[in-house]
C-alpha positions, 0 to 999 in steps of 0.5 A: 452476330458476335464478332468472333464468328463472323469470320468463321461464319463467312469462310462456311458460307464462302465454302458452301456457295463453291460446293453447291455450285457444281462444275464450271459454267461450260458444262452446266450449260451443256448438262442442261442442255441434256436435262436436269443437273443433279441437284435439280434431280434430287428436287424432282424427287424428293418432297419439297424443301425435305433434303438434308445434305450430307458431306457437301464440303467433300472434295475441298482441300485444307488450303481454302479452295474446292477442288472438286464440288461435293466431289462429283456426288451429292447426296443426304437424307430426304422425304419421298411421300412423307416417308425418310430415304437416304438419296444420292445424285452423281454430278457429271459436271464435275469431272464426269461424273467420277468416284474419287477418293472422297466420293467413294466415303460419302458413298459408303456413308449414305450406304451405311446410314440407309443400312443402319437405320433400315430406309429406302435407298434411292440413286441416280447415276449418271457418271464415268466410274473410278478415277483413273487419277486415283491409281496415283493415289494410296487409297485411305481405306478398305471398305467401298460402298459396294459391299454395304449395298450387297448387305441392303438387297433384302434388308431395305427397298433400292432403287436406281435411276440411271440417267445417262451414261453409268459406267463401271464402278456407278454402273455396278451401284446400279444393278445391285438395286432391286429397281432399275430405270433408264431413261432414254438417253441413259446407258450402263456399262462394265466400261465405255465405248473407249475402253472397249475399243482399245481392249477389244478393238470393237467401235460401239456408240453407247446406245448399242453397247448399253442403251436402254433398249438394250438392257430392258429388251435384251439383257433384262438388266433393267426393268422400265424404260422412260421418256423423261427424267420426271417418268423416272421420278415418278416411276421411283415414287409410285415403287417405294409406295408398294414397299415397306421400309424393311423387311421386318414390316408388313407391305404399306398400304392405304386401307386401315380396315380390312374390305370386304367384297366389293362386287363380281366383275361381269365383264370377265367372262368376255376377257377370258374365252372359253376356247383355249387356243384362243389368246386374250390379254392377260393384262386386261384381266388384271387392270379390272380386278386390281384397285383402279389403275394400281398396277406397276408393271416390272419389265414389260419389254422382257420376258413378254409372256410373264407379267411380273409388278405391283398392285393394289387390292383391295387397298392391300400392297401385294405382288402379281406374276401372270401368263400372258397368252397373248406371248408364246400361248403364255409358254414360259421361256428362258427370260420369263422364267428368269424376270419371275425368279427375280421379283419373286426374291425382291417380293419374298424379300419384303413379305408381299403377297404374291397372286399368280394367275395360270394360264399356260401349256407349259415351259417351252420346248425345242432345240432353242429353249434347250440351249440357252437353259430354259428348263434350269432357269424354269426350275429356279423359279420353282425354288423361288416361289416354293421358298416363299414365305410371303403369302401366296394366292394361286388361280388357274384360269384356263390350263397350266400342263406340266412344269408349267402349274408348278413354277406358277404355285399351282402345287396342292399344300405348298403354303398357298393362302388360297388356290383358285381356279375357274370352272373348265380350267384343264391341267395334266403332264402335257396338252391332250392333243399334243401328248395322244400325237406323241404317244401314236395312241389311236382314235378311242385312247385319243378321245378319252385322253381329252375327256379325261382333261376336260374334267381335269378341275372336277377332279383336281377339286374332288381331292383338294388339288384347288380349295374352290372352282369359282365363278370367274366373276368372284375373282376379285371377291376371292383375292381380296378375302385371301388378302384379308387374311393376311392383313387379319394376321398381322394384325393380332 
């Protein structure tokens, strides 16, 4: 080595070594304890020797030392499954985790670099929010990295991984991705326990303020709950698997010709009874006629009588939004409603089709429903599915009365790809029985107001309401030529 870079060199390498060693021994010691500390974080996620760091010698000073490692953030750009992300891990071993004034840059520069160069985004949060020692401080300058996530929603694919306690500033990084994880031990906060108790006097651990029940149970402000930080992981990757880059692409996914039908699904007619009032799991349905075992289930602890997630079929990414009779007879209520409206944007956003499978006897009713809102969070999730420009295939299985087939896509020309239903499916403003009831109507109007919907789809199919009744086992047949359609377009 040349002489007169040796000692620039040593000083670089001197400097590097402090970084990336993180915070002091004693809290190593007790993250590791906890888990895994941030760097170790970023190799469970990304692919092997794929990371490239970006501003590791933030947080030194011009004086030699370090101050701060990496300024409690590392971040850079990576693989996940040979495809380019930009990545970022806070460090709460350095001073818990805490946004400074160099974290807020680097921050806002991976932000912009996943922007610009329209990649993935992916965080892992685990921090105490903005340091208080900043209000010491003039901060150097206007733009933080929020705002440039705000820009990110529909442009790039975000997810965040919240594995441990988030707080403020980190906690609001988190809720502006479109996928959320928490792992067990993790909670997500406006502010903790501390700040609550001497703002409002209320004593709360972090697990009933934010914990992950809390926020994928309750509040649905995350979508999947894990064990361990490898689920989370892996939860991240098989996500981003199911997305495009940007929203300019089509959906990814495996198959490179189109598939054609791969045979009828006998077993059906057993997971779907005639009798309907009798519940039957809906996600059994969908784990038979998906590609084997490509389902990703969004939020499956809220909003129980709506499925929402990611599949495979046919080797084609796509979007699935399902009545579940096994929740309320598959009635929509204020928090399906509202988990629909959601990964129905995410979904429009990124150009997946999206499959609806019907089977509900409307929004709910009563004094509950109607006081926290369910007939407006109903009508929000109306506009998001009509406003879809993505693809759209919509079966009715058994019933869908009311506003209860509209929300669902059932709606004749409203740009469906193909509008399916089985032989026997019923529809009409409300249940026969329930509305002759209400109407006081007698026992002849009764019977011929029951007949009139036991003939519902004969009718529906004499006026083009439903493009085909099909035999149950050609579902899969069906969604697949739908979703062949749309590969064959994009592909002209």
């Amino acid at each position: 080595m040349p002489h007169d870079w040796r000692n620039i060199l040593d000083q670089y390498y001197e400097r590097l070594k402090t970084a990336r060693a993180m915070g002091p021994n004693d809290k190593l010691e007790q993250q590791h304890k906890r888990g895994l500390d941030a760097r170790q974080r970023l190799d469970g996620l990304v692919d092997e020797n794929s990371f490239c760091e970006i501003g590791t010698l933030v947080g030194g000073l011009g004086d030699g030392s370090l101050a701060t490692p990496a300024d409690g953030i590392i971040g850079g750009l990576a693989t996940i499954d040979g495809r380019p992300v930009v990545v970022a891990a806070e460090d709460f071993t350095v001073l818990g985790g805490s946004i400074g004034f160099g974290n807020h840059a680097k921050r806002l520069r991976l932000a912009t670099i996943a922007l610009q160069e329209k990649i993935p985004f992916v965080m892992l949060l685990e921090g105490a929010g903005e340091r208080a020692t900043n209000a010491m401080h003039r901060h150097p300058y206007a733009p933080n990295d929020l705002q440039v996530l705000a820009q990110l929603k529909g442009h790039v694919p975000t997810v965040a991984l919240i594995m441990g306690a988030s707080a403020g500033h980190g906690a609001l990084s988190g809720v502006l991705m479109d996928f959320i994880v928490m792992t067990d031990s993790a909670a997500l906060f406006s502010a903790g326990p501390p700040l609550v108790e001497a703002a409002l006097g209320e004593r709360v651990n972090k697990q009933d303020l934010g914990g992950a029940k809390i926020h994928t149970q309750k509040s649905g402000v995350a979508h999947n709950r894990v064990v361990t930080e490898a689920q989370a992981f892996a939860l991240a990757r098989d996500y981003l698997s199911f997305m495009p880059f940007n929203n300019p692409q089509s959906p990814r996914g495996p198959a490179t010709k189109l598939r054609q039908h791969d045979g009828r699904i006998e077993e059906i007619l057993e997971l779907v009874p005639r009798n309907v009032d009798r519940p039957y799991d809906m996600k059994a349905v969908i784990s038979r006629i998906v590609d084997k075992r490509q389902f990703l289930e969004l939020q499956p602890d809220f909003g129980g009588s709506m499925i929402t997630g990611l599949a495979r079929l046919g080797g084609h990414a796509c979007g699935i939004v399902a009545n579940q009779p096994m929740v309320l007879a598959g009635a929509i209520n204020r928090a399906a409603a509202e988990k629909a409206t959601r990964f129905l944007g995410v979904a429009g956003d990124f150009g997946l089709p999206v499959v609806f499978l019907a089977d509900n006897p409307g929004v709910l009713p009563g004094t509950a429903a109607e006081a926290e809102g369910t007939l407006l969070a109903a009508a929000n999730m109306f506009m998001a599915q009509s406003r879809l420009r993505a693809p759209k295939l919509h079966v009715t299985l058994r019933k869908a009365f009311g506003f209860g087939s509209s929300v669902m896509a059932m709606n004749p020309f409203d740009r469906q790809t193909l509008t399916l239903a089985f032989p026997g499916a019923t529809l009409g403003g409300i249940p026969a029985t329930s509305g002759a009831d209400a109407a006081a109507l007698d026992v002849d109007a009764k019977a011929e107001l029951e007949q009139a919907e036991a003939a519902a789809c004969w009718r529906s199919a004499d006026t083009m309401a439903y493009d085909e009744i099909i035999d149950p086992r050609e579902l899969r047949n069906y969604l697949i030529t739908g979703l062949n359609v749309r590969q064959g377009s994009l592909q002209q």
